[in-house]
PDB file of N, CA, C and O in Angstrom:
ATOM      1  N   UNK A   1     -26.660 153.345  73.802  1.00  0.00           N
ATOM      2  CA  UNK A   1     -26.490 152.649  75.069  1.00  0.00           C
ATOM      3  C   UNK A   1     -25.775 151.323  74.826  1.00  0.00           C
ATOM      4  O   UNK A   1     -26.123 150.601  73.891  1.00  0.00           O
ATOM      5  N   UNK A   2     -24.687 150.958  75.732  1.00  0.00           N
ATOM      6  CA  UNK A   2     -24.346 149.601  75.257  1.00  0.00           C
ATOM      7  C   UNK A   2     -25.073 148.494  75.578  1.00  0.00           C
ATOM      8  O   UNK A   2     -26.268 148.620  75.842  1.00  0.00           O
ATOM      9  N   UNK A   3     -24.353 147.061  75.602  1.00  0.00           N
ATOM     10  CA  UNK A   3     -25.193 146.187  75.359  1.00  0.00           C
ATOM     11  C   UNK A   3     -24.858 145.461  77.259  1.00  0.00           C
ATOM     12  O   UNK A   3     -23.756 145.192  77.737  1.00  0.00           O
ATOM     13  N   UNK A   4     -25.820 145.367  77.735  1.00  0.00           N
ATOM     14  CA  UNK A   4     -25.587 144.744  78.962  1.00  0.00           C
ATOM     15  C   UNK A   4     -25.288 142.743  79.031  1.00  0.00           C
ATOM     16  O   UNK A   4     -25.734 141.823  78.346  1.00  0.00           O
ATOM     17  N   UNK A   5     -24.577 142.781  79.910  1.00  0.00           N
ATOM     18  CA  UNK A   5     -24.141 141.408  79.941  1.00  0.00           C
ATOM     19  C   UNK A   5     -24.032 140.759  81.521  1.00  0.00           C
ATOM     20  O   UNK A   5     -23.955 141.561  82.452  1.00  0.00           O
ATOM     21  N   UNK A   6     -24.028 139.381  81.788  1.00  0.00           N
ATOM     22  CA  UNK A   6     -23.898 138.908  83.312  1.00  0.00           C
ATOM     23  C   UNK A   6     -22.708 138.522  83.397  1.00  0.00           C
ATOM     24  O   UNK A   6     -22.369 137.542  82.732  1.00  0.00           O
ATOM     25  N   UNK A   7     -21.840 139.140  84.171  1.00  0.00           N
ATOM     26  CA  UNK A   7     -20.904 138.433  84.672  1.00  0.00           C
ATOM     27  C   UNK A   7     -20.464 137.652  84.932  1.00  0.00           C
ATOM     28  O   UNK A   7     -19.663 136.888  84.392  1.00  0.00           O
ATOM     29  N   UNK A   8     -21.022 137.722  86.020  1.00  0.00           N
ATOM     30  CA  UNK A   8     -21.382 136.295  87.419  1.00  0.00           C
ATOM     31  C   UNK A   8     -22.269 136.528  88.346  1.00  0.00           C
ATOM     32  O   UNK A   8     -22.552 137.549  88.973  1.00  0.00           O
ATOM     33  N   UNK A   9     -22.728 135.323  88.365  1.00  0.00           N
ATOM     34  CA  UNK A   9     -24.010 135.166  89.609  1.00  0.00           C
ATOM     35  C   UNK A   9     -23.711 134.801  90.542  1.00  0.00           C
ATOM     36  O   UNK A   9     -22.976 133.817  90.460  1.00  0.00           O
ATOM     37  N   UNK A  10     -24.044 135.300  92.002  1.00  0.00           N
ATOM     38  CA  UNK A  10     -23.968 134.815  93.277  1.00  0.00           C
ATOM     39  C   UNK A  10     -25.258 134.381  93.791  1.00  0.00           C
ATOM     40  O   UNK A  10     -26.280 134.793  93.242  1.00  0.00           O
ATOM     41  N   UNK A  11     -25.328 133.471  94.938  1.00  0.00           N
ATOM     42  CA  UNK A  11     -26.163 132.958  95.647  1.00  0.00           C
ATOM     43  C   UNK A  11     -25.590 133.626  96.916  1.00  0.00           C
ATOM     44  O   UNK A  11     -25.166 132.793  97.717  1.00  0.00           O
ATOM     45  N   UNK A  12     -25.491 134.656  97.231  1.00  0.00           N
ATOM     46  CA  UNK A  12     -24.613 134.761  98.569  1.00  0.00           C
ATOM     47  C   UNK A  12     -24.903 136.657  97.929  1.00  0.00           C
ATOM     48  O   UNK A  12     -24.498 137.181  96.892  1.00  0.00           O
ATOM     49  N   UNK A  13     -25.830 137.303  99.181  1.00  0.00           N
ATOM     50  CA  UNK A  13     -25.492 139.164  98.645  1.00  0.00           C
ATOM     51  C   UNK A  13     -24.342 139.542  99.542  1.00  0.00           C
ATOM     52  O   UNK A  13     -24.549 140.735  99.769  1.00  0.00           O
ATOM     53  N   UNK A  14     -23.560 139.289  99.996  1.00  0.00           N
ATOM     54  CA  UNK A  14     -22.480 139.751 100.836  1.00  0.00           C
ATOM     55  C   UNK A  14     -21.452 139.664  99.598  1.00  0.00           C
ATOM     56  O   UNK A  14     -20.995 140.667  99.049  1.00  0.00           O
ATOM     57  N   UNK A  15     -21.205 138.594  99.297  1.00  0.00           N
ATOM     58  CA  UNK A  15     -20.123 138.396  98.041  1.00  0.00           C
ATOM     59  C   UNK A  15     -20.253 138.864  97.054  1.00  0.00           C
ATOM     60  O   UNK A  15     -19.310 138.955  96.269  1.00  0.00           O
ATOM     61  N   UNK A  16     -21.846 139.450  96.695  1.00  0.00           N
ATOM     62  CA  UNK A  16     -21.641 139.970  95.350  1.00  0.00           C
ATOM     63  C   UNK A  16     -21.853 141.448  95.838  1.00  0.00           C
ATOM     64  O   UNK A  16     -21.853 142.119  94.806  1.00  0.00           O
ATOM     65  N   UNK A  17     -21.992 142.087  96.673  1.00  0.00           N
ATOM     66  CA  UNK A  17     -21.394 143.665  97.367  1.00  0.00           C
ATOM     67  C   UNK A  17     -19.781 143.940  97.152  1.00  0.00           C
ATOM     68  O   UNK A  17     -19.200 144.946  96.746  1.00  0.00           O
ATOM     69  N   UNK A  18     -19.271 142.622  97.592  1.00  0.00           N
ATOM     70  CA  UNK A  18     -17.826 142.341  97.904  1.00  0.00           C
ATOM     71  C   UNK A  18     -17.148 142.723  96.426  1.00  0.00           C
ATOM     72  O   UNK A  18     -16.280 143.593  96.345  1.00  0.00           O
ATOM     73  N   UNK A  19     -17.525 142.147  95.526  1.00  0.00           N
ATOM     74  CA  UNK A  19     -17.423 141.943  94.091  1.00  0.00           C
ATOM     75  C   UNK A  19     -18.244 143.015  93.411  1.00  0.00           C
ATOM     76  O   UNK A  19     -18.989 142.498  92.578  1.00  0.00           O
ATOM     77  N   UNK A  20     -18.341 144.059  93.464  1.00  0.00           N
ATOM     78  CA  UNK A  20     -19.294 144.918  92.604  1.00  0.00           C
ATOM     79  C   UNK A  20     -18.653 145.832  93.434  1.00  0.00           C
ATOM     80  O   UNK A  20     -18.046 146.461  92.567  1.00  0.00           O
ATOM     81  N   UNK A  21     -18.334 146.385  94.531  1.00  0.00           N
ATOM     82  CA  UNK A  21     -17.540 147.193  95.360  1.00  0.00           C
ATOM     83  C   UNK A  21     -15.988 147.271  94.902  1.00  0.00           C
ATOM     84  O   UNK A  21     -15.375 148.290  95.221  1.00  0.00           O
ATOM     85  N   UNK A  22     -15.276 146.205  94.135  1.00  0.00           N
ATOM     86  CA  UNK A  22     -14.302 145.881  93.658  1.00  0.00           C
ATOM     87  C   UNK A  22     -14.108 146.260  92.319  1.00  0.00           C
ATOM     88  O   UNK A  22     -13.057 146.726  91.879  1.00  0.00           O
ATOM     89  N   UNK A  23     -15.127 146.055  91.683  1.00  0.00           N
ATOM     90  CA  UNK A  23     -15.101 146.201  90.249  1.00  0.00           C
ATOM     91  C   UNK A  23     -15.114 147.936  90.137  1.00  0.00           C
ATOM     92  O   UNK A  23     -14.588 148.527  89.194  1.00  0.00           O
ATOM     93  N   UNK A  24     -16.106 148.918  91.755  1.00  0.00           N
ATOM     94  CA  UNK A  24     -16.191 150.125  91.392  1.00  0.00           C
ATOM     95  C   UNK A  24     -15.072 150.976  91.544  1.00  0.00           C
ATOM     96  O   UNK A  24     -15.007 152.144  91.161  1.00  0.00           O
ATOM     97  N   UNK A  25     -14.116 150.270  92.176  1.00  0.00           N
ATOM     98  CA  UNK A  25     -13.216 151.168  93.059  1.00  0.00           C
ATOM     99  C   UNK A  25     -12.127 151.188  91.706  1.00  0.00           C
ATOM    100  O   UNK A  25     -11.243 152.038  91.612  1.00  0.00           O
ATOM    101  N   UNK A  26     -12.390 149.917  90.506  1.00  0.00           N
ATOM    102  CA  UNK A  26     -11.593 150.357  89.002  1.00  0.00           C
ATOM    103  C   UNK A  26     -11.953 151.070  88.178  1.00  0.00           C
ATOM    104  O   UNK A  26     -11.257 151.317  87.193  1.00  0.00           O
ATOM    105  N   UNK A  27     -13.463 151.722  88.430  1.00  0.00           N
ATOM    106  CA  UNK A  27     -14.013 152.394  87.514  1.00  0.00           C
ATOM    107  C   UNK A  27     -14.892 151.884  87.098  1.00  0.00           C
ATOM    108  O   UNK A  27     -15.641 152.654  86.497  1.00  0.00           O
ATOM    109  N   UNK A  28     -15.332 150.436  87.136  1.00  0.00           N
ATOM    110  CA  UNK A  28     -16.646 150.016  86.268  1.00  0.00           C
ATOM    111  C   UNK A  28     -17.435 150.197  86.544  1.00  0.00           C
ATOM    112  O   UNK A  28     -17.558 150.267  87.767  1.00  0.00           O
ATOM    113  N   UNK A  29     -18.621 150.426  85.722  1.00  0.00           N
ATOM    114  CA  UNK A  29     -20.238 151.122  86.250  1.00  0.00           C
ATOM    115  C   UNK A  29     -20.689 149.139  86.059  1.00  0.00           C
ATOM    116  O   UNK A  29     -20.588 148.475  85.027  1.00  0.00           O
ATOM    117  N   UNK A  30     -21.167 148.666  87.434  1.00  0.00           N
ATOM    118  CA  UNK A  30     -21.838 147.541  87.264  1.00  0.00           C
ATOM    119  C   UNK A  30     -23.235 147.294  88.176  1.00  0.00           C
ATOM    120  O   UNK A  30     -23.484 147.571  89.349  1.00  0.00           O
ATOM    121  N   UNK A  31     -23.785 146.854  87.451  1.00  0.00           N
ATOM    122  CA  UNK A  31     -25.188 146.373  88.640  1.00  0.00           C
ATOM    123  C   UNK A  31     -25.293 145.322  89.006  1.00  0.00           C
ATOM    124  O   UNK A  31     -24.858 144.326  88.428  1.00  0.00           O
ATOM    125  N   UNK A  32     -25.950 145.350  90.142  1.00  0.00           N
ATOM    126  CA  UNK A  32     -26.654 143.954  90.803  1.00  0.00           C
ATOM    127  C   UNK A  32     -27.693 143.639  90.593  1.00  0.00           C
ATOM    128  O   UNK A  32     -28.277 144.271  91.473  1.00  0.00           O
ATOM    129  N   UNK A  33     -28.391 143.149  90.106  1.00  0.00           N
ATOM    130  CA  UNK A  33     -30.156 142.115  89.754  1.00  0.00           C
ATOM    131  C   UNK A  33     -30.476 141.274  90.619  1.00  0.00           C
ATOM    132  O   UNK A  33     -29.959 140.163  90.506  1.00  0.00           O
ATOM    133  N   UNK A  34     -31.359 141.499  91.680  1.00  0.00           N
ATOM    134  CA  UNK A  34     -31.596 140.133  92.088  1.00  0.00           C
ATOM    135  C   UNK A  34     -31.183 140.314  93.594  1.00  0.00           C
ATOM    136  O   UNK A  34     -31.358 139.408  94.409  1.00  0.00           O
ATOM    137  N   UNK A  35     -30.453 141.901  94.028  1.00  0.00           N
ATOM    138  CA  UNK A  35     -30.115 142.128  94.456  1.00  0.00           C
ATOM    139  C   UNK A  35     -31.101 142.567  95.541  1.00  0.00           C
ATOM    140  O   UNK A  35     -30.896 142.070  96.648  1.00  0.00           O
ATOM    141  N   UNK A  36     -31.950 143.257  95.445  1.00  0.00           N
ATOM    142  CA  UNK A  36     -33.221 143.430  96.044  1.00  0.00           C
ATOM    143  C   UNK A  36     -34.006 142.621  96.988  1.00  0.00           C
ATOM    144  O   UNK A  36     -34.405 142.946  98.106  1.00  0.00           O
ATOM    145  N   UNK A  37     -34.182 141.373  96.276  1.00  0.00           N
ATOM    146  CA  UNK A  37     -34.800 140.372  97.102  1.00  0.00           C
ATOM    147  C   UNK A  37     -34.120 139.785  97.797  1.00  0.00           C
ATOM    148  O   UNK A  37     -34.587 139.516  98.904  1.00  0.00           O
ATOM    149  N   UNK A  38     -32.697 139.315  97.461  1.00  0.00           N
ATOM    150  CA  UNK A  38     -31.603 139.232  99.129  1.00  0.00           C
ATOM    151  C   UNK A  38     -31.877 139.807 100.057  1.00  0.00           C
ATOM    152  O   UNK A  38     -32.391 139.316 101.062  1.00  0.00           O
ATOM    153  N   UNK A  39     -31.577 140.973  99.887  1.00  0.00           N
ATOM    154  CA  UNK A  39     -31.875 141.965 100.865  1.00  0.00           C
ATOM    155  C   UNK A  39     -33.368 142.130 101.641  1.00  0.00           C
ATOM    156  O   UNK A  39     -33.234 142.681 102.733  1.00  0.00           O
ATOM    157  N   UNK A  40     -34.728 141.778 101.317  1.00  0.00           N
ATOM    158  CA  UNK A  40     -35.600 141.412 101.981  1.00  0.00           C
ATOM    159  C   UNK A  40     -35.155 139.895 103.501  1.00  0.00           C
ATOM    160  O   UNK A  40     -35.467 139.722 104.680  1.00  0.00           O
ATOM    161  N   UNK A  41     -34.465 139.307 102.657  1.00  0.00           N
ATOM    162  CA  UNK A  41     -34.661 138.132 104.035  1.00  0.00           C
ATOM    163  C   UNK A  41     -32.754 137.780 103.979  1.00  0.00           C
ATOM    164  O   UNK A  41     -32.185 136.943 103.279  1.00  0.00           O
ATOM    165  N   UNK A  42     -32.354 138.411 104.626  1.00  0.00           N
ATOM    166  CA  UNK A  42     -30.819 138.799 105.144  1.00  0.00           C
ATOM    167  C   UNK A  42     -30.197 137.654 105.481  1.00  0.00           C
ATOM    168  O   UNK A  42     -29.114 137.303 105.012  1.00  0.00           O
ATOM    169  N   UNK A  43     -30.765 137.117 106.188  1.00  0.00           N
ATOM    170  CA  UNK A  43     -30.540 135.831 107.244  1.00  0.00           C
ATOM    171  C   UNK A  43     -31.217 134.625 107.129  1.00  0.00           C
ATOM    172  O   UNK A  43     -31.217 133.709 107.952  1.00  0.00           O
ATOM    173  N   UNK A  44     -32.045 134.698 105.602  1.00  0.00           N
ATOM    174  CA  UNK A  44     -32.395 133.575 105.163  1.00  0.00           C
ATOM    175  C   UNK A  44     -31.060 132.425 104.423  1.00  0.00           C
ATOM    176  O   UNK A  44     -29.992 132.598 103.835  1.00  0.00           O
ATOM    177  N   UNK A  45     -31.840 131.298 104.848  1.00  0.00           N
ATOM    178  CA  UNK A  45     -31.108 130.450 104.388  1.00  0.00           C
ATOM    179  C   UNK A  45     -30.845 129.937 103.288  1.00  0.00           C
ATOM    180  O   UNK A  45     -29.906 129.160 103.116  1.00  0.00           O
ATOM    181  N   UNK A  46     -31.842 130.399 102.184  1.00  0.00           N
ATOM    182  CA  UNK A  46     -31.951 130.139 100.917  1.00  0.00           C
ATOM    183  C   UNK A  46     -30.549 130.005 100.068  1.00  0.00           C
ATOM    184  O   UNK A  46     -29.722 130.913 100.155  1.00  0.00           O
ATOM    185  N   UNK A  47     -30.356 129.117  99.433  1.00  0.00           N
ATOM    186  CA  UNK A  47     -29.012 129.202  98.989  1.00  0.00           C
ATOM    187  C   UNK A  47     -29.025 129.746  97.258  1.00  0.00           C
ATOM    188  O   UNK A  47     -28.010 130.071  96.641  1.00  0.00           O
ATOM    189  N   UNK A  48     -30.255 129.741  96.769  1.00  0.00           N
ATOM    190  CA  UNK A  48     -30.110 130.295  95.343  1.00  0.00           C
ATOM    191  C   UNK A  48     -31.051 131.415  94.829  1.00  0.00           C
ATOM    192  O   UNK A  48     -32.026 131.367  94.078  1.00  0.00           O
ATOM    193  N   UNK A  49     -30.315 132.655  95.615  1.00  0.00           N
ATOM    194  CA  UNK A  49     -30.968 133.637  95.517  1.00  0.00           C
ATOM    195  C   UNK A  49     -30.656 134.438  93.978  1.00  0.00           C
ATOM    196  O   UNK A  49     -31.040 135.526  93.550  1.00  0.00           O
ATOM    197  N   UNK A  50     -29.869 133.474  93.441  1.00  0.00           N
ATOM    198  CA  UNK A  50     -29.637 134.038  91.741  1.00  0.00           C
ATOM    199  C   UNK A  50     -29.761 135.526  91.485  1.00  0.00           C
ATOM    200  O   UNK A  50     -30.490 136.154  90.718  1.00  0.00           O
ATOM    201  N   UNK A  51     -28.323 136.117  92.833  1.00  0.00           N
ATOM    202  CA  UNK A  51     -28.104 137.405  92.251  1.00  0.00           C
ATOM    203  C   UNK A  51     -27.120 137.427  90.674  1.00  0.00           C
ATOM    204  O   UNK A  51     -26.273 136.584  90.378  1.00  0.00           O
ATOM    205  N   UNK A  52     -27.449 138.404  89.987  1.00  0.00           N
ATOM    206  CA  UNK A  52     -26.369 138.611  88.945  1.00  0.00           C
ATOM    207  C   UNK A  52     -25.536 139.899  89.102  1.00  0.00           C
ATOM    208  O   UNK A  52     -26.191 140.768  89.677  1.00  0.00           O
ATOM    209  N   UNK A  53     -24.595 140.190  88.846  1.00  0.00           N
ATOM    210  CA  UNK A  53     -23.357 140.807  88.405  1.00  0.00           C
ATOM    211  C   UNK A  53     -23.766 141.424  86.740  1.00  0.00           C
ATOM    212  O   UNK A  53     -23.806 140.645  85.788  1.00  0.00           O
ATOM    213  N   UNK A  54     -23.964 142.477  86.634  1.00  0.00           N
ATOM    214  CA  UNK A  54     -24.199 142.715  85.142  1.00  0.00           C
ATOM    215  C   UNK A  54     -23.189 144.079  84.856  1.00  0.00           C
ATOM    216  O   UNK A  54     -22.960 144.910  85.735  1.00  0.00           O
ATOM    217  N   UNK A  55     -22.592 144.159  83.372  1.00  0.00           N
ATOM    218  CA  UNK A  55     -21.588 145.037  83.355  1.00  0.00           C
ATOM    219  C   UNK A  55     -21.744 145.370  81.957  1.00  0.00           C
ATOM    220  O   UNK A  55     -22.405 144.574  81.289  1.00  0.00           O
ATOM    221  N   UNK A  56     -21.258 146.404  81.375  1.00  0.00           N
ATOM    222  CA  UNK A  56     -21.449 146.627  79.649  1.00  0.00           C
ATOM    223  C   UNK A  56     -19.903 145.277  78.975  1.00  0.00           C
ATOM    224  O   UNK A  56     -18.831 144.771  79.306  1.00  0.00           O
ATOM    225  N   UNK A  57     -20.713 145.327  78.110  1.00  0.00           N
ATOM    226  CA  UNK A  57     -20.206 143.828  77.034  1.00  0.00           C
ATOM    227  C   UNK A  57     -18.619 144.305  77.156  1.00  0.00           C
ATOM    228  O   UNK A  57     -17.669 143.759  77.720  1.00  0.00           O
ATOM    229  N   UNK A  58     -18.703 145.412  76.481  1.00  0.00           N
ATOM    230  CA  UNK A  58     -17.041 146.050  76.273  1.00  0.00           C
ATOM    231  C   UNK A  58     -16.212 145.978  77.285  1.00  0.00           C
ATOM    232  O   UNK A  58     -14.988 146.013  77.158  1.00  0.00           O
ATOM    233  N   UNK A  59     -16.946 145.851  78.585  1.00  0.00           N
ATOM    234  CA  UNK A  59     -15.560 145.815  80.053  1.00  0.00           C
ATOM    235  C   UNK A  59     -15.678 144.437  80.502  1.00  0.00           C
ATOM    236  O   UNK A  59     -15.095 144.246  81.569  1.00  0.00           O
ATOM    237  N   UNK A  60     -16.404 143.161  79.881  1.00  0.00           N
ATOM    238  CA  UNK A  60     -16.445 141.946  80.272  1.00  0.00           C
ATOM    239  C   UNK A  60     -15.186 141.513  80.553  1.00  0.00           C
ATOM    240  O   UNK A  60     -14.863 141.363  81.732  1.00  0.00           O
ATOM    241  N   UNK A  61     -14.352 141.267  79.594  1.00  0.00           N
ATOM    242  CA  UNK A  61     -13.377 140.684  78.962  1.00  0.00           C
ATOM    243  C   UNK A  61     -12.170 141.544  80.505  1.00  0.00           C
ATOM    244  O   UNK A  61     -11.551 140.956  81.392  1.00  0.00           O
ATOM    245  N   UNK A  62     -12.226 142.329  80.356  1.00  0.00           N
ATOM    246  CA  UNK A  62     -11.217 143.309  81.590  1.00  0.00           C
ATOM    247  C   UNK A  62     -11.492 143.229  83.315  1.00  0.00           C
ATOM    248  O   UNK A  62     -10.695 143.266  84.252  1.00  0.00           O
ATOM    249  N   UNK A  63     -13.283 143.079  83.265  1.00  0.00           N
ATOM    250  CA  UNK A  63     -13.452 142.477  84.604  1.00  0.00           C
ATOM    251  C   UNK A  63     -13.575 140.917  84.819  1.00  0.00           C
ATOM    252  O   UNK A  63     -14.217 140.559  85.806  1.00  0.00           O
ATOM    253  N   UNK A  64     -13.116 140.109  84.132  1.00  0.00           N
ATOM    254  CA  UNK A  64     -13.227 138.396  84.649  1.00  0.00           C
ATOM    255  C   UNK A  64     -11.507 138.393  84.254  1.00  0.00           C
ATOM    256  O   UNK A  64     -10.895 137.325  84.288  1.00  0.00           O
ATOM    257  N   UNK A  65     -11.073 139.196  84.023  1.00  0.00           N
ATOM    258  CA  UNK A  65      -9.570 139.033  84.376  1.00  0.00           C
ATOM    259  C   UNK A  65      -9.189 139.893  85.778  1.00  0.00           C
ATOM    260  O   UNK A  65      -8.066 139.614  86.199  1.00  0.00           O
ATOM    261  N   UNK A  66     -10.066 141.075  86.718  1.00  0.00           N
ATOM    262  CA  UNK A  66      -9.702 141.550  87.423  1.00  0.00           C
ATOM    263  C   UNK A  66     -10.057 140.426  88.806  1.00  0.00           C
ATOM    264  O   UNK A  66      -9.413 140.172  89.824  1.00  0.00           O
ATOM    265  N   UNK A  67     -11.500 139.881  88.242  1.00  0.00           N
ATOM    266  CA  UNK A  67     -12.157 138.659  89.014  1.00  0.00           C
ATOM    267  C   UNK A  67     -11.022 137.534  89.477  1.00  0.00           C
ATOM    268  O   UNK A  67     -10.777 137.101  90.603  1.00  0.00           O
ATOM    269  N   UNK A  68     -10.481 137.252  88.318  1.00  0.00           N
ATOM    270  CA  UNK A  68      -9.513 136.261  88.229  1.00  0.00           C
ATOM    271  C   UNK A  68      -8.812 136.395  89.071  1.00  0.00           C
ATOM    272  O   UNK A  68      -8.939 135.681  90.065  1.00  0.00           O
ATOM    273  N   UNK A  69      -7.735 137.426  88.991  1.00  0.00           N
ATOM    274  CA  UNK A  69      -6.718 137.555  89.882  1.00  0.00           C
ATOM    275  C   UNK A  69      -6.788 138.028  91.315  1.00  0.00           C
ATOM    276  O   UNK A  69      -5.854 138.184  92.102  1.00  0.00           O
ATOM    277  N   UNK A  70      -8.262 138.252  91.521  1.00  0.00           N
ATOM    278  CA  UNK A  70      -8.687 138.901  92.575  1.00  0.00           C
ATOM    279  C   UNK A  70      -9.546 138.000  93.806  1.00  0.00           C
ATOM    280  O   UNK A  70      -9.654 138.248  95.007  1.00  0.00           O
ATOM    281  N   UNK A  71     -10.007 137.055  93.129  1.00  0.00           N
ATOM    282  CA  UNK A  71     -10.905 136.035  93.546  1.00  0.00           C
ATOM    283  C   UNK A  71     -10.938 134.997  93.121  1.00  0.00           C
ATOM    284  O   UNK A  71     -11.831 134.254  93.527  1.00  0.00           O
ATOM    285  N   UNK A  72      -9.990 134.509  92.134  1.00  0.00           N
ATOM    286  CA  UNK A  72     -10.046 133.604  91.200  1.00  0.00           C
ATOM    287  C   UNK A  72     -11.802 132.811  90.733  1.00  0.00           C
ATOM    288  O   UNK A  72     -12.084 131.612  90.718  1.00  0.00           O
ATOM    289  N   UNK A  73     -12.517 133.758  90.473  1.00  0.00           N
ATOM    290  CA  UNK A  73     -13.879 133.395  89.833  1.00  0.00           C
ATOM    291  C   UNK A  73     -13.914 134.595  88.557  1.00  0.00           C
ATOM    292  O   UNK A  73     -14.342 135.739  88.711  1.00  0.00           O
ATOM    293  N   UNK A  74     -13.309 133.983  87.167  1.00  0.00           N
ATOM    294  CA  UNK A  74     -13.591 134.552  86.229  1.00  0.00           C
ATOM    295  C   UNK A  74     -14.772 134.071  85.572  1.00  0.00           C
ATOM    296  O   UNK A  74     -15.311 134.771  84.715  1.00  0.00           O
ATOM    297  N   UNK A  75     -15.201 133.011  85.870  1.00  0.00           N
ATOM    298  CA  UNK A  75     -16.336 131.724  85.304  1.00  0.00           C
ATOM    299  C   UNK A  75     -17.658 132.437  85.775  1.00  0.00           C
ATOM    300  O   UNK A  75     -17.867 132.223  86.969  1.00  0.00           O
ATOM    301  N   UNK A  76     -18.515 133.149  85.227  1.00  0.00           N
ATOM    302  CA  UNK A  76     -19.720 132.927  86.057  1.00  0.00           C
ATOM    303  C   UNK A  76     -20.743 131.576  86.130  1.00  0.00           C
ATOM    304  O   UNK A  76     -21.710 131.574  86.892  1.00  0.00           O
TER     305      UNK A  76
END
């Protein structure tokens, strides 16, 4: 199994749907963490719901360059 890694973290689950919907439509198998409890309170105001972006180590390097040019957030 490879080695899992974080991307990038959102405070925002709309943006990181947005961004994980993006990454699938290239082929990457990625998950959301954190993702769950957004989704309990939708319309909360909370601003640091510390979702993560997690992807295998080996496609890091290929998705914060797709990030880049796509969103310009290669930084998590």
């Amino acid at each position: 199994m490879s080695e899992l890694v974080v991307i990038k973290s959102f405070n925002r689950r709309n943006e990181a749907l947005v961004v994980k919907s993006l990454l699938d439509s290239f082929g990457f198998e990625t998950r959301l963490s954190g993702e769950e409890s957004a989704g309990l309170f939708p319309n909360s105001p909370i601003d640091d719901l510390d979702i993560k972006l997690v992807a295998r180590a080996e496609d890091a390097d290929k998705i914060k360059e797709i990030l880049a040019e796509n969103f310009d957030i290669a930084q998590g």
